[in-house]
N, C-alpha and C positions, 0 to 999 in steps of 0.2 A: 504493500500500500504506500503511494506516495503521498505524503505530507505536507501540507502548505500551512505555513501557520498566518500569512497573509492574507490567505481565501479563508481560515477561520474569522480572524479579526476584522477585516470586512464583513464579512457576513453578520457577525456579530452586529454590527453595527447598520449594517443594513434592516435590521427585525428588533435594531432599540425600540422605536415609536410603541409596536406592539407589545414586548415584552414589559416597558416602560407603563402601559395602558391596564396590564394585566395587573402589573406590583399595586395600580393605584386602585383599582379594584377592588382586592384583596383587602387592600389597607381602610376602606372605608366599613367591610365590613367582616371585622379580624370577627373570628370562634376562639374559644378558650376550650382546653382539655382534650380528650381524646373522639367527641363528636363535633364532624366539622362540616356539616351536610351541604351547607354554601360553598365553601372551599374546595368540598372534594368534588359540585358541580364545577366551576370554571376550570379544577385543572383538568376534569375529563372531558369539558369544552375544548380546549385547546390539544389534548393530545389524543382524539379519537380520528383526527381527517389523518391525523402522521404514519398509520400502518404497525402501532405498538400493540402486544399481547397487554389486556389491563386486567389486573385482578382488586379486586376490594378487600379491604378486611373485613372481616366478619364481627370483631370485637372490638371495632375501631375505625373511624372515616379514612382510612386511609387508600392508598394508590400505590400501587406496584405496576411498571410498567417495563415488557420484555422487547427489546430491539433485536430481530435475530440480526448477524451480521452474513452478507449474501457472500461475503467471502472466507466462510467459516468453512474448517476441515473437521475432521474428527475430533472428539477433544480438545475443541478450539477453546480459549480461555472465555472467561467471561470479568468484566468491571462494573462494580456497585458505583452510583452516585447516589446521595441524598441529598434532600433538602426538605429541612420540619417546617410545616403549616400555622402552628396554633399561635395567639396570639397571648393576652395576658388582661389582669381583671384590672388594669389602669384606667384611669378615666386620662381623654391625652387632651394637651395645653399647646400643642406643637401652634395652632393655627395655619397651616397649610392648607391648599384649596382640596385637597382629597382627603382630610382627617376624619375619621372614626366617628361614623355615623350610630353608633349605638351605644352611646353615652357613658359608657360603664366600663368597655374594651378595647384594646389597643394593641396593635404590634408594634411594643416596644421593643423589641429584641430583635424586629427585621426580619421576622420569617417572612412576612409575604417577599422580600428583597430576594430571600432564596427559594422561593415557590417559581417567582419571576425567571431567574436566573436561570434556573434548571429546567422548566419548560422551555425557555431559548434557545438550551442546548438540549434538546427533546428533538425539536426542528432541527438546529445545524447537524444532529447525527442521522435523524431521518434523510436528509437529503446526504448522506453518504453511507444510506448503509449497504451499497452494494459493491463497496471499497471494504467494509470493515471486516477485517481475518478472526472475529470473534462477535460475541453478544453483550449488549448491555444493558444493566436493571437501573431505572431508575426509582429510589425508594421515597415517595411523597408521604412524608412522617407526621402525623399527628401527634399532640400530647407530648412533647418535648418539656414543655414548663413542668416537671415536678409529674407528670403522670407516665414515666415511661414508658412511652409510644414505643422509642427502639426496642425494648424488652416484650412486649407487644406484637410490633412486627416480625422480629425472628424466632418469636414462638410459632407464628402464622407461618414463616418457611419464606421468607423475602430470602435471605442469606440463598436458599435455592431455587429462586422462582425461576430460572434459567434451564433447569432440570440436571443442575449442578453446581457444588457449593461455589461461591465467585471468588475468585482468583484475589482480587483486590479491591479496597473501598475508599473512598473518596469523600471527604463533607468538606464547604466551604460553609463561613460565617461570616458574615458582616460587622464590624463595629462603628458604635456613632460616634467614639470619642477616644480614639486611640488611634497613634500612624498618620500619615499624611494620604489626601483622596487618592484611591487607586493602589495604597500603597500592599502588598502581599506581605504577609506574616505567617511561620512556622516553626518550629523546631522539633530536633529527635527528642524520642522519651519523654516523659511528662507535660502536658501543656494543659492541661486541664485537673481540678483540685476531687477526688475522691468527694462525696457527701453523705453526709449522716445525718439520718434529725433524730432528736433529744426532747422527750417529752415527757414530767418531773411533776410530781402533785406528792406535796408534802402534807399527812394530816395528823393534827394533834387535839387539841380539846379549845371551844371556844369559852368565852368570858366575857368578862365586863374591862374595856379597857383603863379602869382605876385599879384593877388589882390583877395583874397579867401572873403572879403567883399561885393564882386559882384556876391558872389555865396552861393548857400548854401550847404554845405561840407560835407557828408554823410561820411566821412571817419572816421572823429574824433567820429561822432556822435556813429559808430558803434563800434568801439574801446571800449570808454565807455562802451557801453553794454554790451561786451563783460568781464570786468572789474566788472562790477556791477553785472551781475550773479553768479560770486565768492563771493561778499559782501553779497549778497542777501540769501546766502547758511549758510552762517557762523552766520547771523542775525537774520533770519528766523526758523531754522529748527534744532531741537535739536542732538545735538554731536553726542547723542549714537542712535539715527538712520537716520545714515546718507544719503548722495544725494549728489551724483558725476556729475559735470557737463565739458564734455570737450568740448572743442572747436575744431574741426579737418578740416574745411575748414572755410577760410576766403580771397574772390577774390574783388576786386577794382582796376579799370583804367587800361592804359594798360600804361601810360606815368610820368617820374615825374613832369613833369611842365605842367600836365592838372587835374583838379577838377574833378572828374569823378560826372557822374548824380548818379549811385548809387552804395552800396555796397553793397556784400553779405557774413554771413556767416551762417555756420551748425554747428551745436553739437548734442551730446548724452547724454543724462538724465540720471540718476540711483538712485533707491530709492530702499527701502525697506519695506514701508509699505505701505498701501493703505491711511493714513490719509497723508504721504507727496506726496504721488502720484498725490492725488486729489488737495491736496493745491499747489503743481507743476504748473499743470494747471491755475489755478486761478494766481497765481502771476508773475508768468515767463509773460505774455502779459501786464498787468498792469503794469508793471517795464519797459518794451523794450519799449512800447506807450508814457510813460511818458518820458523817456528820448528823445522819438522821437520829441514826443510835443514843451518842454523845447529850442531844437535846432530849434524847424521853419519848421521840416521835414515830411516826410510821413511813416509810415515803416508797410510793409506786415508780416505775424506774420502766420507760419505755424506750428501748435505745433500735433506733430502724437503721438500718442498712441501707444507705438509697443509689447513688449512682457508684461505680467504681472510677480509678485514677482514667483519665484518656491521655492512654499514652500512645504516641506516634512512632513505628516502624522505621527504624533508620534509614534503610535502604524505600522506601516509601517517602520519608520526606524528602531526603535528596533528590530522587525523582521530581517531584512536585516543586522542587526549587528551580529544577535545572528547565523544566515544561513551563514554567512563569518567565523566566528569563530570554527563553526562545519566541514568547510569545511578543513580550514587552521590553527588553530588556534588562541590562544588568541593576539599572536602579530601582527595578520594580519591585526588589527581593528583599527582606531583612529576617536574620535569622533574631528569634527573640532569646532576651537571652536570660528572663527564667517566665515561668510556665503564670499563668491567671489560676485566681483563686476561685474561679466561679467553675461549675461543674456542669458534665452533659451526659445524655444520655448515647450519644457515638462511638462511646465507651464501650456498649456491648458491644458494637460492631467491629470495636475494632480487637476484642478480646475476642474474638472466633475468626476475623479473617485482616492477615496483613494489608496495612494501609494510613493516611494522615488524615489531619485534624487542620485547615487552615482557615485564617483570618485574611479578611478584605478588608482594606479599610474605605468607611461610606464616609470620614467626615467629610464636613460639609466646604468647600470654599469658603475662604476670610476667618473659618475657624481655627482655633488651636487645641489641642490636649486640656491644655487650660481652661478654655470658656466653654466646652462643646459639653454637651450633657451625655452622659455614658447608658448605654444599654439599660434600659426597664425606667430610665426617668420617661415622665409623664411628658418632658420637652425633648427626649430624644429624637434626632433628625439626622435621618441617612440618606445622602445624594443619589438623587439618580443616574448621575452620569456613571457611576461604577457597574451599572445593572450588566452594560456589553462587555467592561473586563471580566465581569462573574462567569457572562452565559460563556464566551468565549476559553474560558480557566476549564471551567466542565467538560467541554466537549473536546479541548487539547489531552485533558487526562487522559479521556478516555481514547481515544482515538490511537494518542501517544502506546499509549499500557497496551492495550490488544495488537498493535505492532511489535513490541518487544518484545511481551510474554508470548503472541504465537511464532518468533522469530525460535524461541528457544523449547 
C-alpha cells in the first residue's frame, strides 16, 4: 500500500466543514452515562452510507464499526481506534453559538471533538479501503465519565469484532488547557493516574451539642481521617510515585447544636503503579478502623477499584510519535515528561491489546496554559481548527499500523 500523508491531510481538511458540523451537533446536545440514544443516532447517520459492518451494544449506546480492508490476506492484522461519546452533568458558561442546549449537560471533556474526529477518519478510511492490507474497528464509546463504557464494551467483544483479537489500539484526547493549538502529546508507560473511590460513614452515638461527653462524636473522628490520609501518603508511599488523595464530599448533621449519629465522607484515589495500588488497598482501611477504634466508634469502609494505570506501549508510542511527525512535522510532537493525574477508562484497552494513549491539544488561539480553562470546567473551550489534525492523526495510524504489521 502506498502512503500519502499529503492526500491524508488534504482530505482531512477537505471534510472539516462537515466533520466540524457534526462536533457542533453533538455539543449542543451532549448525553451523560452509558445511554446515548441521540449520539449513537448521528454517529450511525454518518457512518451507515460509508460500507462499515455496525454492531450496537446491547448494555450500552454504543457503536462498533468493522472496515474490512479489500487488501487483506489471511491473517491480515487488524487496528482499534476509539473515540468516547458521553458528555458530563455540567451546566456550560462557555457562551458559544452551539452550547449545550439542555441546561444541565455538557461536553466538557470534548468527546463530541472525538466522536467528530473519528467519524472523519470513518470516511478518509472508507475511501481507501481497497488499498488497506488489513481491517479496522472503530470503537464509539459511551460512559467514559466514571461509568466504564471501555469495560462494557470488551465484555461485549469490541477487542474482537473483527472476528479476531486486534492487533493494536489507538485513543486520541483533546485538551482545552494544556500545549499549544495543534500541538501532539504522548509518552511510554504511564500517562494516565490509576483511580479508586473511597466511601467512609463513621457512626457513633448522637447528643446534645452542650455535652459531647454523652455522646460519641463521629465528626471529629472523621475529620481526623480525613487528615491522616494526607499523613498516610507523605509516610507511606514514595515521592517519585506518587498517590493523590482528595476528599470531594464530606456531609454530617443537619444542626449546630446537635451531635449527629454519623458522618460521611468520599474521595478519589490516584496512583500510579500497581505496587501503590495494591498497598492502597491494604492501608487506607487499616488507618480509617484504627482511628475508628481509638475514638469508641464504628466506621463502614467502602474502598472500589475503578479505572487501572493507562499505560502506553513503548514500541506503540514511538510509532504514534514518529506517524505525527510524518504527518505535521517535527514540531508537532512533545514527549510529556510525566504522566496526568486524571484517569480513563483506555486502560482496559490497553491492558488486553498493545497500543497508546494521546493528547491533542484544542486550546484555543490568544490563549495560554495560564488563562484557558482545563477539561470539565463549565468555561472549557476546545478549537475547532484541530478537528482535521484529529480526523487526519486517526486514519495515518491506522492506515500506517496495517502496512507495517501486515509487512511482517
Amino acid at each position: 500500500m502506498t502512503l500519502s500523508t499529503q492526500s491524508i491531510t488534504d482530505d482531512a481538511q477537505e471534510i472539516f466543514g462537515d466533520v466540524r458540523n457534526l462536533r457542533h451537533a453533538l455539543h449542543r446536545e451532549p448525553e451523560v452515562g452509558l445511554y446515548l440514544p441521540s449520539t449513537q443516532e448521528k454517529v450511525l447517520n454518518w457512518l451507515e452510507p460509508l460500507g462499515y459492518e455496525l454492531s450496537l451494544g446491547k448494555d450500552l449506546s454504543s457503536v462498533t464499526a468493522v472496515l474490512r480492508g479489500g487488501a487483506a490476506k489471511e491473517n491480515a492484522p487488524t487496528v482499534l481506534l476509539r473515540g468516547d461519546m458521553d458528555g458530563l452533568p455540567v451546566k456550560e458558561k462557555t457562551g458559544v453559538d452551539y452550547a449545550s442546549q439542555t441546561g444541565d449537560t455538557m461536553h466538557a471533556c470534548g468527546h463530541d471533538m472525538h466522536v467528530a474526529m473519528l467519524a472523519g477518519a470513518a470516511t478518509l478510511l472508507a475511501e481507501r479501503k481497497e488499498q488497506l492490507p488489513g481491517d479496522v474497528v472503530l470503537m464509539f464509546q459511551p460512559g467514559e465519565e466514571g461509568f466504564d463504557g471501555a469495560g462494557h464494551m470488551i465484555r461485549e467483544g469490541v477487542l474482537d469484532a473483527a472476528g479476531k483479537r486486534a492487533d493494536v489500539a489507538y485513543g486520541i484526547h483533546v485538551m482545552s488547557g494544556i500545549g499549544t493549538n495543534g500541538e501532539i502529546m504522548s509518552r511510554p508507560g504511564a500517562i494516565m493516574s490509576a483511580s479508586d473511590g473511597l466511601y467512609v460513614t463513621v457512626r457513633g452515638k448522637g447528643g446534645h451539642g452542650s455535652a459531647p461527653f454523652m455522646a460519641k462524636d463521629p465528626v471529629g473522628a472523621a475529620a481526623e481521617m480525613v487528615t491522616a490520609l494526607q499523613m498516610m501518603v507523605t509516610r507511606n508511599f514514595d515521592a517519585f510515585d506518587p498517590v493523590v488523595i482528595s476528599v470531594g464530599v464530606f456531609n454530617a448533621g443537619n444542626a449546630r447544636n446537635v451531635i449527629p449519629e454519623t458522618a460521611h465522607f468520599e474521595a478519589t484515589i490516584r496512583s500510579f503503579s500497581p505496587q501503590a495500588h495494591d498497598k492502597l488497598q491494604c492501608l487506607v482501611p487499616l488507618l480509617l478502623q484504627g482511628i475508628a477504634k481509638a475514638h469508641g466508634l464504628e466506621v463502614e469502609i467502602d474502598y472500589r477499584p475503578e479505572y487501572p494505570v493507562t499505560a502506553n506501549h513503548a514500541e506503540n508510542t514511538n510509532f504514534a510519535r514518529s506517524a505525527a511527525i510524518e504527518l505535521f512535522g517535527d514540531a508537532c510532537y512533545t514527549e510529556m515528561a510525566q504522566p496526568l493525574t486524571g484517569s480513563e477508562d483506555f486502560s482496559r484497552v490497553l491492558q488486553e491489546v498493545p497500543g497508546a494513549f494521546i493528547f491533542l491539544s484544542a486550546l484555543a488561539p490568544g490563549e495560554t496554559d495560564e488563562t484557558a480553562q482545563y477539561n470539565h470546567s463549565p468555561y472549557a473551550h476546545f478549537d475547532d481548527s484541530v478537528l482535521s489534525r484529529g480526523t487526519a492523526l486517526y486514519t495515518y495510524l491506522a492506515t500506517r499500523s496495517l502496512t507495517e504489521l501486515s509487512a511482517h
